[in-house]
N, CA, C and O atoms as a GROMACS GRO file, in nm:
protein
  568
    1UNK      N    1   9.541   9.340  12.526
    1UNK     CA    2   9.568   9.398  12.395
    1UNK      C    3   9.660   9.520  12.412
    1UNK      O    4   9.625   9.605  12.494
    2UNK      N    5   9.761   9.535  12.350
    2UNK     CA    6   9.849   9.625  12.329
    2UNK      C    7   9.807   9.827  12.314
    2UNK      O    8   9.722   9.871  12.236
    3UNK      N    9   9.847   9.870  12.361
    3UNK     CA   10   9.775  10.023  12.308
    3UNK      C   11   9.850  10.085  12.196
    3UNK      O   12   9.880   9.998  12.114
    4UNK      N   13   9.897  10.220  12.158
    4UNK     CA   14   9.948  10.273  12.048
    4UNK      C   15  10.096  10.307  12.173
    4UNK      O   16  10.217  10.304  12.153
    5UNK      N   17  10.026  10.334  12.285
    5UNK     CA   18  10.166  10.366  12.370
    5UNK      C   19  10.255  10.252  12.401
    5UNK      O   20  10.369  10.263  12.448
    6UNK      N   21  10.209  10.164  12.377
    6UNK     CA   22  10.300  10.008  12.433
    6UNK      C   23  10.401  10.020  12.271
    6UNK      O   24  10.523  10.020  12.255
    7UNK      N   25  10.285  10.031  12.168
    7UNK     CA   26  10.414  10.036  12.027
    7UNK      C   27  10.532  10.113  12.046
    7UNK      O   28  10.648  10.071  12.053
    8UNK      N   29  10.490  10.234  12.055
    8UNK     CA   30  10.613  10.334  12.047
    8UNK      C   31  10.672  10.324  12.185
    8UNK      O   32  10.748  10.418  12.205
    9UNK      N   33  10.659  10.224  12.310
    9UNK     CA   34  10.751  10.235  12.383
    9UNK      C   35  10.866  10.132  12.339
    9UNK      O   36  10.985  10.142  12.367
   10UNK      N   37  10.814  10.049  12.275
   10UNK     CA   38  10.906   9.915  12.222
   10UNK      C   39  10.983  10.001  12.106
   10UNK      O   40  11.095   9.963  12.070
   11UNK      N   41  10.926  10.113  12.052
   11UNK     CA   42  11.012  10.143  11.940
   11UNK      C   43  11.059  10.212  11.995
   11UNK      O   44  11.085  10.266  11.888
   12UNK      N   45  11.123  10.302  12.097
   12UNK     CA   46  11.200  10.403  12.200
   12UNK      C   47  11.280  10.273  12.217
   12UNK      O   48  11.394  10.302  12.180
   13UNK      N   49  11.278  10.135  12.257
   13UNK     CA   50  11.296  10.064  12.356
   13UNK      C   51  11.422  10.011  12.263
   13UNK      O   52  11.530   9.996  12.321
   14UNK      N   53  11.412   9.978  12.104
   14UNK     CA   54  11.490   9.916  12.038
   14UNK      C   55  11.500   9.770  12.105
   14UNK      O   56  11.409   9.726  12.174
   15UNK      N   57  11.660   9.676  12.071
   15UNK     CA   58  11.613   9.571  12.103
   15UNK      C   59  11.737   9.580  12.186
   15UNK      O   60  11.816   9.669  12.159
   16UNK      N   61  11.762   9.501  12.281
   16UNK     CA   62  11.918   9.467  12.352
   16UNK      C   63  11.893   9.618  12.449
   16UNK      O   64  11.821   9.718  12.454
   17UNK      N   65  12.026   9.544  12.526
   17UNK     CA   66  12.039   9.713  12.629
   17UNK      C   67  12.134   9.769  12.520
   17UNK      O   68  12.148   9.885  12.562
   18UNK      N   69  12.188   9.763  12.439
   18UNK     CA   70  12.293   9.846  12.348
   18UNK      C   71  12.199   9.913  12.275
   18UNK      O   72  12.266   9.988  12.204
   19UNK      N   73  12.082   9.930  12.248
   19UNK     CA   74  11.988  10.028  12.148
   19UNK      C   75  11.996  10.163  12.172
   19UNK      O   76  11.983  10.236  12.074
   20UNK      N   77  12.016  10.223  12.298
   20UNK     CA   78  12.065  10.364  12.362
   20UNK      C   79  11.949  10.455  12.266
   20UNK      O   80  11.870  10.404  12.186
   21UNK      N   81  11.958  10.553  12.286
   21UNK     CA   82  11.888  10.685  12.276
   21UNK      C   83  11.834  10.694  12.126
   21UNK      O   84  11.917  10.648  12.048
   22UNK      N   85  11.720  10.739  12.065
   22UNK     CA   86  11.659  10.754  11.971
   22UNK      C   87  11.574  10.882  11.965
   22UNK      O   88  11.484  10.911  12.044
   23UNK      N   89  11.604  10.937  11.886
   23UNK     CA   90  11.543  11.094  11.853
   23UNK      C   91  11.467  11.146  11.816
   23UNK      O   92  11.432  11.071  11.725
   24UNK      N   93  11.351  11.291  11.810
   24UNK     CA   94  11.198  11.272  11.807
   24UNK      C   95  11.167  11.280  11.664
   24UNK      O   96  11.047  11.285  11.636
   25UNK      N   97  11.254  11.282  11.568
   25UNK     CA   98  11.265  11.299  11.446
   25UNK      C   99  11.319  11.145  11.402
   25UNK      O  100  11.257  11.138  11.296
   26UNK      N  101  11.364  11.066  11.407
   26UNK     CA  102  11.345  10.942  11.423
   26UNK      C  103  11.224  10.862  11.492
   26UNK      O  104  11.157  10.776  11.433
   27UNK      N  105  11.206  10.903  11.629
   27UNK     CA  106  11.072  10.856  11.628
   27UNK      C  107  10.959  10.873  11.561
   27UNK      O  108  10.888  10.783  11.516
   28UNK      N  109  10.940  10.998  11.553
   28UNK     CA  110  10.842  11.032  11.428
   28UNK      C  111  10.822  10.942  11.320
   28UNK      O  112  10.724  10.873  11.294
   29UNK      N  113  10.930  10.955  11.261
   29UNK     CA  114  10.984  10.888  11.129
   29UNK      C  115  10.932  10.712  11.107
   29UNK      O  116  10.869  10.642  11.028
   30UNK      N  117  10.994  10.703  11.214
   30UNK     CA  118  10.977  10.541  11.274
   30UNK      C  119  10.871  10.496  11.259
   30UNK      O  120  10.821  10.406  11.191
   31UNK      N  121  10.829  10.590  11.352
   31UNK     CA  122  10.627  10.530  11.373
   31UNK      C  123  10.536  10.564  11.254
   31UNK      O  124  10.425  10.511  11.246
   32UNK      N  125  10.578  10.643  11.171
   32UNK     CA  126  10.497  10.690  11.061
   32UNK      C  127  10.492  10.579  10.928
   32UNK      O  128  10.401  10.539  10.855
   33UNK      N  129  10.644  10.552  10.939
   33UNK     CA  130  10.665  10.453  10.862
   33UNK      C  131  10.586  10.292  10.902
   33UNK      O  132  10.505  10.217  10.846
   34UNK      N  133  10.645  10.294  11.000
   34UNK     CA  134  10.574  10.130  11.068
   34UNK      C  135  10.371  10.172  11.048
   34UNK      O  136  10.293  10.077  11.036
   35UNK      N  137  10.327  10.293  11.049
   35UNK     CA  138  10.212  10.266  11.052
   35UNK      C  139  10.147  10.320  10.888
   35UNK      O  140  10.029  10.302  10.861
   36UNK      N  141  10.223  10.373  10.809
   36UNK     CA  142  10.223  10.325  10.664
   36UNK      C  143  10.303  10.252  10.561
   36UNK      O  144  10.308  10.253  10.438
   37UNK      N  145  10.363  10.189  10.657
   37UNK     CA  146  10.373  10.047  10.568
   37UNK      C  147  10.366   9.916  10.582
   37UNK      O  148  10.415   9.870  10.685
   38UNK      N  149  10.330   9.860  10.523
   38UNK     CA  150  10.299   9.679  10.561
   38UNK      C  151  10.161   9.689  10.633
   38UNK      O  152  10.064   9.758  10.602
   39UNK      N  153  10.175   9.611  10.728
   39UNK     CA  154  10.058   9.611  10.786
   39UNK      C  155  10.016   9.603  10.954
   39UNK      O  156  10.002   9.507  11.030
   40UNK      N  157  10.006   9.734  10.970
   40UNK     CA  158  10.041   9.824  11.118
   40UNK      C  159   9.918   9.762  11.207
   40UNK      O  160   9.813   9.757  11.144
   41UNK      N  161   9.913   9.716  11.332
   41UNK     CA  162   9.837   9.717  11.458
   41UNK      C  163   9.746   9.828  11.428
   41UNK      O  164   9.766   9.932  11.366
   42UNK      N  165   9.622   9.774  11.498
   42UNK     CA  166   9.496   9.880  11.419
   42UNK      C  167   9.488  10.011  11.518
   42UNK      O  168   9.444  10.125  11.504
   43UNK      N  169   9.578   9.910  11.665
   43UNK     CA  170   9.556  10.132  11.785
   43UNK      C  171   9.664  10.172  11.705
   43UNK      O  172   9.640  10.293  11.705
   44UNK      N  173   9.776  10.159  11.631
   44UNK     CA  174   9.850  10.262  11.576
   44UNK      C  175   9.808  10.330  11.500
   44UNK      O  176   9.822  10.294  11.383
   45UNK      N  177   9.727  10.477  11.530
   45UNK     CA  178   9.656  10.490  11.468
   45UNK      C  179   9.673  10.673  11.460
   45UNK      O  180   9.586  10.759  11.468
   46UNK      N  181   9.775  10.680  11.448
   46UNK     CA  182   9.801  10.828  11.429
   46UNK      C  183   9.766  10.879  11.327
   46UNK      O  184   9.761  10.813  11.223
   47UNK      N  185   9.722  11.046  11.333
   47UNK     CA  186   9.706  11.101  11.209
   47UNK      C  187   9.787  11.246  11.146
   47UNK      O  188   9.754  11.362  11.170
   48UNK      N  189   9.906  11.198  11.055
   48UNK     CA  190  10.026  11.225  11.058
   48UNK      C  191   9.968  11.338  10.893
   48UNK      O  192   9.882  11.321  10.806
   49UNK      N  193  10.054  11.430  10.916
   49UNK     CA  194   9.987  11.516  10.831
   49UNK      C  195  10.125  11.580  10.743
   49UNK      O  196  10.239  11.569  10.787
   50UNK      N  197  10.101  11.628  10.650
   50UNK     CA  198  10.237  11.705  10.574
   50UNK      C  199  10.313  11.836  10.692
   50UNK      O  200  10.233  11.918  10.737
   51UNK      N  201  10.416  11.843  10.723
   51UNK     CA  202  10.449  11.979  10.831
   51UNK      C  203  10.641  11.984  10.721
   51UNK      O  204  10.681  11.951  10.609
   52UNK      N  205  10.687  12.031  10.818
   52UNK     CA  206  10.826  12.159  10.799
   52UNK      C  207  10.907  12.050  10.736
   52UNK      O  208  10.962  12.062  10.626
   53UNK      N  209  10.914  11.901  10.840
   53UNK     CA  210  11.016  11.763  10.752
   53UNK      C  211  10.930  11.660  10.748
   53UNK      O  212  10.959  11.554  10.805
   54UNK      N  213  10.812  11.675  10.683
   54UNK     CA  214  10.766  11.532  10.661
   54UNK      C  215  10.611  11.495  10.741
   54UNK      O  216  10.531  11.570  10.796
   55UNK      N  217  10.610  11.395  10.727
   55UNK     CA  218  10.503  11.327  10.817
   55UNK      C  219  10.529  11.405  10.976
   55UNK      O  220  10.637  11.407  11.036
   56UNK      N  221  10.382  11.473  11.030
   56UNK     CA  222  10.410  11.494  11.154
   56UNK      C  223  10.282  11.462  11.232
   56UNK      O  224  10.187  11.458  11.154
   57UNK      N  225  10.246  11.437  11.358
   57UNK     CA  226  10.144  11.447  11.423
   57UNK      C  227  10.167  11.501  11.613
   57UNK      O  228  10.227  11.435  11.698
   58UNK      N  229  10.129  11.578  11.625
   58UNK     CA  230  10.125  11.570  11.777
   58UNK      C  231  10.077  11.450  11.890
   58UNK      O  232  10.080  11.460  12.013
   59UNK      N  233  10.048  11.373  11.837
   59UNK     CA  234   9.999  11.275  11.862
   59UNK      C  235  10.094  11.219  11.956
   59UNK      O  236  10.063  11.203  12.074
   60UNK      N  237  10.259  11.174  11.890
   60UNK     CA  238  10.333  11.090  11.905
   60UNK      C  239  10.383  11.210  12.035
   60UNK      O  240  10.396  11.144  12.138
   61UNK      N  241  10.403  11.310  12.053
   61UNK     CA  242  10.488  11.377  12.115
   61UNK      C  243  10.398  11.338  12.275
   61UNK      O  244  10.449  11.306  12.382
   62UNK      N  245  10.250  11.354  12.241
   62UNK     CA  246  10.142  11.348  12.396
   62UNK      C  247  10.177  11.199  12.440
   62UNK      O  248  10.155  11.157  12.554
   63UNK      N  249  10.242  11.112  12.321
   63UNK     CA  250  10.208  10.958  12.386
   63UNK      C  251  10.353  10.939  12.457
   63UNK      O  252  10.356  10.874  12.561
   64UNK      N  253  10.458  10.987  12.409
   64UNK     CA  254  10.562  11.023  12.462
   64UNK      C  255  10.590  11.108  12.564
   64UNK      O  256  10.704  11.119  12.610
   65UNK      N  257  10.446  11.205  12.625
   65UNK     CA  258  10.461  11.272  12.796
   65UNK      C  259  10.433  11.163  12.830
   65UNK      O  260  10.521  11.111  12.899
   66UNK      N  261  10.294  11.067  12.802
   66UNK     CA  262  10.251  10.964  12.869
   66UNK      C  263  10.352  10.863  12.942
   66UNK      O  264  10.355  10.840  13.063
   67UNK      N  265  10.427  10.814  12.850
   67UNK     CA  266  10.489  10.732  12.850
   67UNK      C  267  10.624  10.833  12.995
   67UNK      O  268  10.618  10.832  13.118
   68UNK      N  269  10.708  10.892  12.918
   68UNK     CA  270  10.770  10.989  13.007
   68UNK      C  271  10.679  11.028  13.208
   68UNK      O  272  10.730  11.016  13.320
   69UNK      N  273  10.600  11.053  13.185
   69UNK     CA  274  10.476  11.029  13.317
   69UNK      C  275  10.463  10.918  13.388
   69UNK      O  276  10.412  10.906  13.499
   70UNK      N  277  10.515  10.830  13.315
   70UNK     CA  278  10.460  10.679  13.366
   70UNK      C  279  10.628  10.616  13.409
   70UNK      O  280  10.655  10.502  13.446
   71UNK      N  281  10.686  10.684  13.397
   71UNK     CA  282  10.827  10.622  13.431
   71UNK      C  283  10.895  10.558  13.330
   71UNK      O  284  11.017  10.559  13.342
   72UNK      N  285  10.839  10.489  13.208
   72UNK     CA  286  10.891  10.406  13.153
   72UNK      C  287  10.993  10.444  13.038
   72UNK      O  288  11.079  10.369  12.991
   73UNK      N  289  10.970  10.560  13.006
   73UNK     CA  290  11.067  10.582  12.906
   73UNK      C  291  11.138  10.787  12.964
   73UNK      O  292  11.089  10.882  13.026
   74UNK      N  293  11.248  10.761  12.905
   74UNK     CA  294  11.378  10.906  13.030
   74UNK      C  295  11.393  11.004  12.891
   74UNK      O  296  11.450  10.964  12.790
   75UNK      N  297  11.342  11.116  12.903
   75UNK     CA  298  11.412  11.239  12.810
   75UNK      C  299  11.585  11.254  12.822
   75UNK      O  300  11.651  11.253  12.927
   76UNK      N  301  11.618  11.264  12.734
   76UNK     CA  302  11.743  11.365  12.759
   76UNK      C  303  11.716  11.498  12.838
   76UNK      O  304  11.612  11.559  12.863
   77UNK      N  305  11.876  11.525  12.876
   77UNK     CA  306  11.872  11.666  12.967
   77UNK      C  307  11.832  11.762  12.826
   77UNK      O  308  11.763  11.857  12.862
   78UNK      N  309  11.856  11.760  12.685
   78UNK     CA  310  11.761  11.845  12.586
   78UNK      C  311  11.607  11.861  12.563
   78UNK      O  312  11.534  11.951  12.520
   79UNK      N  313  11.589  11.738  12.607
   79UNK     CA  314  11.461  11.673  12.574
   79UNK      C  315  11.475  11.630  12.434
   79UNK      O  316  11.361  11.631  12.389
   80UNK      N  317  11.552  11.594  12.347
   80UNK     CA  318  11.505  11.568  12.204
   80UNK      C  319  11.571  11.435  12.183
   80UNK      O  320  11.627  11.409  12.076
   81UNK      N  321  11.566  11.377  12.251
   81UNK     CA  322  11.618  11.227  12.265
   81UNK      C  323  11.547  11.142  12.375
   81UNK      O  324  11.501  11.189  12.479
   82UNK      N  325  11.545  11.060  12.353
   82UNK     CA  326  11.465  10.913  12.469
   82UNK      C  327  11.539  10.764  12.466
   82UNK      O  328  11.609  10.712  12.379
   83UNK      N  329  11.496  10.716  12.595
   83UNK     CA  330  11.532  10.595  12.552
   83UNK      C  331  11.468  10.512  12.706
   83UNK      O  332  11.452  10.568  12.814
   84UNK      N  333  11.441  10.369  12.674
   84UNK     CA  334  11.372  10.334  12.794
   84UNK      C  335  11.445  10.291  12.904
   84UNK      O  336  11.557  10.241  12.914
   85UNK      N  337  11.327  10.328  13.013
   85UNK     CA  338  11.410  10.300  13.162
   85UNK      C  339  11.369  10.157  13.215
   85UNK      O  340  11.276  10.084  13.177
   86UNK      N  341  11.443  10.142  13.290
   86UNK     CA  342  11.434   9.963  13.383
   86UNK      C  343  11.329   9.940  13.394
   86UNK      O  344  11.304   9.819  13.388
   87UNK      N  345  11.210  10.034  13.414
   87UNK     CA  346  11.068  10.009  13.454
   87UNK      C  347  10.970   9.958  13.325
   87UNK      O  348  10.867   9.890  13.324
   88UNK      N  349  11.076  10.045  13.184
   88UNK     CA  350  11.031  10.032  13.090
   88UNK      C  351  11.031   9.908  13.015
   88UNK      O  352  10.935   9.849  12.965
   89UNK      N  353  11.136   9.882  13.016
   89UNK     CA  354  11.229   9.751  13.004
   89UNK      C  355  11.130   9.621  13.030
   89UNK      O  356  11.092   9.549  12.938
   90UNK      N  357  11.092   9.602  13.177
   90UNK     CA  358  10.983   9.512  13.214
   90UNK      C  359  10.896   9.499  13.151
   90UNK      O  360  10.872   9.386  13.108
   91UNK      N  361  10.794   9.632  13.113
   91UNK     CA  362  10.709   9.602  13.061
   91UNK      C  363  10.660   9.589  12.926
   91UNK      O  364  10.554   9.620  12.874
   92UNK      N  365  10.757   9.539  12.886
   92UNK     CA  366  10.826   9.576  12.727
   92UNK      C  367  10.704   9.454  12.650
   92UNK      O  368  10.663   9.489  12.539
   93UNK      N  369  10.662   9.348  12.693
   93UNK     CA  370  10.617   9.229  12.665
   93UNK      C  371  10.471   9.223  12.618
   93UNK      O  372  10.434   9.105  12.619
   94UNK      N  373  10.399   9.286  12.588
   94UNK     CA  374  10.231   9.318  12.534
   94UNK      C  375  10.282   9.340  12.385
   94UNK      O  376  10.183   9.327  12.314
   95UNK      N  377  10.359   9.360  12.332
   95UNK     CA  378  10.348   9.339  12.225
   95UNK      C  379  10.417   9.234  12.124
   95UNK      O  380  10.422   9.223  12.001
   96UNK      N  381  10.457   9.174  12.215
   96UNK     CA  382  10.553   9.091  12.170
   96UNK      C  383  10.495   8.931  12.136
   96UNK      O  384  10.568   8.839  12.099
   97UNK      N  385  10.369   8.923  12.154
   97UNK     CA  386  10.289   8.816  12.100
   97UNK      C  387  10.250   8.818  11.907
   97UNK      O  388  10.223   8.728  11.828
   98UNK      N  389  10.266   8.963  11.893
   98UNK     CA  390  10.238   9.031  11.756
   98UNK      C  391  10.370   9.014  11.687
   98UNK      O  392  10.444   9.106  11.651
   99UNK      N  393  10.393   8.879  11.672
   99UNK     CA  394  10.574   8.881  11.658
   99UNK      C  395  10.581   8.964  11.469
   99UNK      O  396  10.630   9.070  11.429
  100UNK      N  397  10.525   8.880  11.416
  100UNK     CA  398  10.598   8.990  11.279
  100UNK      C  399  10.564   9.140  11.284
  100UNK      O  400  10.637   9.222  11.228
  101UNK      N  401  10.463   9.171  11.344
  101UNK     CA  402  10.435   9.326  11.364
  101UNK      C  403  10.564   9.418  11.463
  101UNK      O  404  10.616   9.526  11.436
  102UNK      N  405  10.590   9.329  11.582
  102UNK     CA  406  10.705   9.394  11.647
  102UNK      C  407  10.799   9.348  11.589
  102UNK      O  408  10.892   9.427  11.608
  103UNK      N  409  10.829   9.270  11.532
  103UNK     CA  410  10.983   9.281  11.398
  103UNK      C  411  11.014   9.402  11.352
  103UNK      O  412  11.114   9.474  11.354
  104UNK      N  413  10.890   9.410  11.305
  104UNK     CA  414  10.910   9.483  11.166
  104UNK      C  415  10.940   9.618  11.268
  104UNK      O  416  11.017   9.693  11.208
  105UNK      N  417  10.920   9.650  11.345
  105UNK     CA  418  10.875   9.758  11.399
  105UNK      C  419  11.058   9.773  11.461
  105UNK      O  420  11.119   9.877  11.437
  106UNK      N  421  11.105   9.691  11.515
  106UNK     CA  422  11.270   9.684  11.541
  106UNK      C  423  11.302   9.723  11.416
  106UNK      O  424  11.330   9.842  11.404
  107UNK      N  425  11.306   9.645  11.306
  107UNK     CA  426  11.360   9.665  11.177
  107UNK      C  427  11.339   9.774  11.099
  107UNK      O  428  11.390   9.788  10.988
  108UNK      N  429  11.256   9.863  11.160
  108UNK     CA  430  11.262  10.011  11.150
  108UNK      C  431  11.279  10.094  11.226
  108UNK      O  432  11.288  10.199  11.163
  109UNK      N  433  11.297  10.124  11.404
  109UNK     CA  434  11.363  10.153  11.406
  109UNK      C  435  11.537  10.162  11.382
  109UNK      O  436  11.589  10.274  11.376
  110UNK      N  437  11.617  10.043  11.369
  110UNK     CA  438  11.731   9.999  11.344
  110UNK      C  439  11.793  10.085  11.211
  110UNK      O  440  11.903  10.140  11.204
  111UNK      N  441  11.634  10.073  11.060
  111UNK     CA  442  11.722  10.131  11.006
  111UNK      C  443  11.706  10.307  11.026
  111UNK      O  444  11.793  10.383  10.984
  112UNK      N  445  11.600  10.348  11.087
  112UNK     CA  446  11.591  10.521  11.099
  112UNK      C  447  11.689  10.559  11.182
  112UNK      O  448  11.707  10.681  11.189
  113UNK      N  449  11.771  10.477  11.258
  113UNK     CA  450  11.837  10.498  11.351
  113UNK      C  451  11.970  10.492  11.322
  113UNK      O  452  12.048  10.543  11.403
  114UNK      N  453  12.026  10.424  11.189
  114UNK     CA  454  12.108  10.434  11.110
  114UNK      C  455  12.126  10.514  10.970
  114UNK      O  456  12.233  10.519  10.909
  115UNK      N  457  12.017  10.572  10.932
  115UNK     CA  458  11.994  10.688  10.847
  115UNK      C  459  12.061  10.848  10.936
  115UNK      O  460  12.046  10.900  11.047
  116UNK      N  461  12.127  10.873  10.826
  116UNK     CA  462  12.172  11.046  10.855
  116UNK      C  463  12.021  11.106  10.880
  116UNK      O  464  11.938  11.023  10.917
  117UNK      N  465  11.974  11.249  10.863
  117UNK     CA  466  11.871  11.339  10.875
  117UNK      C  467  11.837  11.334  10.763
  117UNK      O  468  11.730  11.278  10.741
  118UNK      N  469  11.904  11.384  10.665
  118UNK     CA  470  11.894  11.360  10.553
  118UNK      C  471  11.796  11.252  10.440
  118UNK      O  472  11.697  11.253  10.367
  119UNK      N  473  11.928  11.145  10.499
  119UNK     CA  474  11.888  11.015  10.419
  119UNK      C  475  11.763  10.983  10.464
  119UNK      O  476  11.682  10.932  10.388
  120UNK      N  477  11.727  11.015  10.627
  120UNK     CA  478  11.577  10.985  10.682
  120UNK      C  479  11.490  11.033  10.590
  120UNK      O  480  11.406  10.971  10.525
  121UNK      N  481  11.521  11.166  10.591
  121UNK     CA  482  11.371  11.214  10.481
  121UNK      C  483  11.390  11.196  10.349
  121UNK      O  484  11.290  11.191  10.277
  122UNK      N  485  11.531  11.180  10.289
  122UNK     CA  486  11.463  11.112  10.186
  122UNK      C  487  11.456  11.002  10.160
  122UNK      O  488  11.502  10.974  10.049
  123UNK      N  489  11.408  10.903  10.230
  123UNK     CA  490  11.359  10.797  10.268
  123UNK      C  491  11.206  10.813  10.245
  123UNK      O  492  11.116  10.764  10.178
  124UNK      N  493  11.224  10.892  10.322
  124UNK     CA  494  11.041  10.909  10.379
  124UNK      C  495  10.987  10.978  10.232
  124UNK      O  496  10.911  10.915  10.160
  125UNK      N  497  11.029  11.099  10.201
  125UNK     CA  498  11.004  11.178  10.057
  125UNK      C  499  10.986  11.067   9.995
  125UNK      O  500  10.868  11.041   9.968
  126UNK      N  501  11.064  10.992   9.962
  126UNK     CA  502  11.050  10.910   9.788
  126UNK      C  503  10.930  10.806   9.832
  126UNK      O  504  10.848  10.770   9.748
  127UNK      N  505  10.926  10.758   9.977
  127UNK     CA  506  10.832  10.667   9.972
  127UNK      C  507  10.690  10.708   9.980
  127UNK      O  508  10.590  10.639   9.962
  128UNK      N  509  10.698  10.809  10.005
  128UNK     CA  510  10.531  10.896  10.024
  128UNK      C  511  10.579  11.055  10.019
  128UNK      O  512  10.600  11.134  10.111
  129UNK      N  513  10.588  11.070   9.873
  129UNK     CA  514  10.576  11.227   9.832
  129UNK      C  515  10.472  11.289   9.928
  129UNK      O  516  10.521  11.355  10.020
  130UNK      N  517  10.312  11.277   9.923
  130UNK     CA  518  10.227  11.335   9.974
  130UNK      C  519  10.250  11.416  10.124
  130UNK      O  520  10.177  11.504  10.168
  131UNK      N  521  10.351  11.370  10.179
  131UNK     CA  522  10.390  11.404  10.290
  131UNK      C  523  10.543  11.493  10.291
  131UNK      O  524  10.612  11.511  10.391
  132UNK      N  525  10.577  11.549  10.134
  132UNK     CA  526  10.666  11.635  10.157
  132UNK      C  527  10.643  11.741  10.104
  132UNK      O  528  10.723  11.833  10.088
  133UNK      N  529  10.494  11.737  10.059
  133UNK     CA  530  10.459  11.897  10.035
  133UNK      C  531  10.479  12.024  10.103
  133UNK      O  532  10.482  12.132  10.043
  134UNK      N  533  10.491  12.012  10.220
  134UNK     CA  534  10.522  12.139  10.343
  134UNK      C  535  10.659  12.140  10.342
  134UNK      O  536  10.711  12.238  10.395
  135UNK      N  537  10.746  12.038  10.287
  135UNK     CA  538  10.888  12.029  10.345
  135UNK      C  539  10.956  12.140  10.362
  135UNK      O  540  10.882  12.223  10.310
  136UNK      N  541  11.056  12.201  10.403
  136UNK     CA  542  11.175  12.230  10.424
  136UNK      C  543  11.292  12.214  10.361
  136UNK      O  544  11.379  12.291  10.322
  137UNK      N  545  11.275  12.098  10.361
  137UNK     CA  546  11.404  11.991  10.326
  137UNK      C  547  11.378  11.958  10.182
  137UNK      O  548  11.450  11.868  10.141
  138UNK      N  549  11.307  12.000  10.108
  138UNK     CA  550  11.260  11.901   9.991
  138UNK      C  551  11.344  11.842   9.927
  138UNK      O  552  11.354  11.730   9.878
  139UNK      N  553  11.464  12.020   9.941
  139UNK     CA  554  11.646  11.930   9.854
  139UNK      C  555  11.705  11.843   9.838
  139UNK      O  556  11.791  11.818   9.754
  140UNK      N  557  11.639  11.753   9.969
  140UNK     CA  558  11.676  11.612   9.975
  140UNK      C  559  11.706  11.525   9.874
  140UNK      O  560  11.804  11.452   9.853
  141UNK      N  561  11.579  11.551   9.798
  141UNK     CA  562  11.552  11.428   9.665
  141UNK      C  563  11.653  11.500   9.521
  141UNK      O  564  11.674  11.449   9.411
  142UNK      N  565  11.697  11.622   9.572
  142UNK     CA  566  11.766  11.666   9.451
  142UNK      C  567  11.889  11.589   9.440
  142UNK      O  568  11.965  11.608   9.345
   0.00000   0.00000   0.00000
């Protein structure tokens, strides 16, 4: 059975070797979305709270040392970017029996990854206000 760290390494992982680097504000985004909407794998099970842009949890950042610890997925020299390594790559396959769940889960990163900053949150804003009460950004939706 898959863990919550096998999800978000496949969503670091994108699909093809052309998926390249994805950002912790995209990941965030990503995983928050894939695990409120449709119908998310039951270890994805973060608990994502209103913060500065949106949905946040520390959660995703500890599963991302994990992952980072384990070889499978490479920080940027900033640290605010990732993307998976050869080791990662291999073990990419535990979730991939969950085929419409890991779809969907490509098909969001793909589009957070094609969203400006912006357009991300207000993405996220219009689809779940409750989570832009702390915002920052709220201007977005203006």
């Amino acid at each position: 059975m898959p863990t919550r760290q096998d999800w978000l390494l496949n969503f670091v992982a994108g699909t093809g070797p052309d998926a390249g680097w994805v950002d912790k504000l995209q990941i965030m985004k990503g995983m928050f979305l894939f695990q409120n909407e449709g119908k998310p794998p039951a270890e994805v099970n973060y608990r994502f709270q209103p913060y500065d842009y949106g949905p946040f949890t520390t959660e995703v950042y500890r599963d991302l040392d994990i992952l980072v610890g384990a070889g499978v997925v490479q920080p940027s020299l900033d640290g605010k970017s990732f993307r998976v390594t050869p080791a990662g790559a291999a073990s990419l396959g535990r979730v991939l029996y969950e085929r419409e769940q890991a779809q969907r889960l490509q098909e969001l990163r793909s589009e957070v990854t094609q969203l400006s900053f912006r357009a991300l949150l207000k993405r996220v804003y219009e689809a779940h206000p409750e989570f832009a009460t702390k915002s920052r950004a709220r201007d977005v939706l203006q």
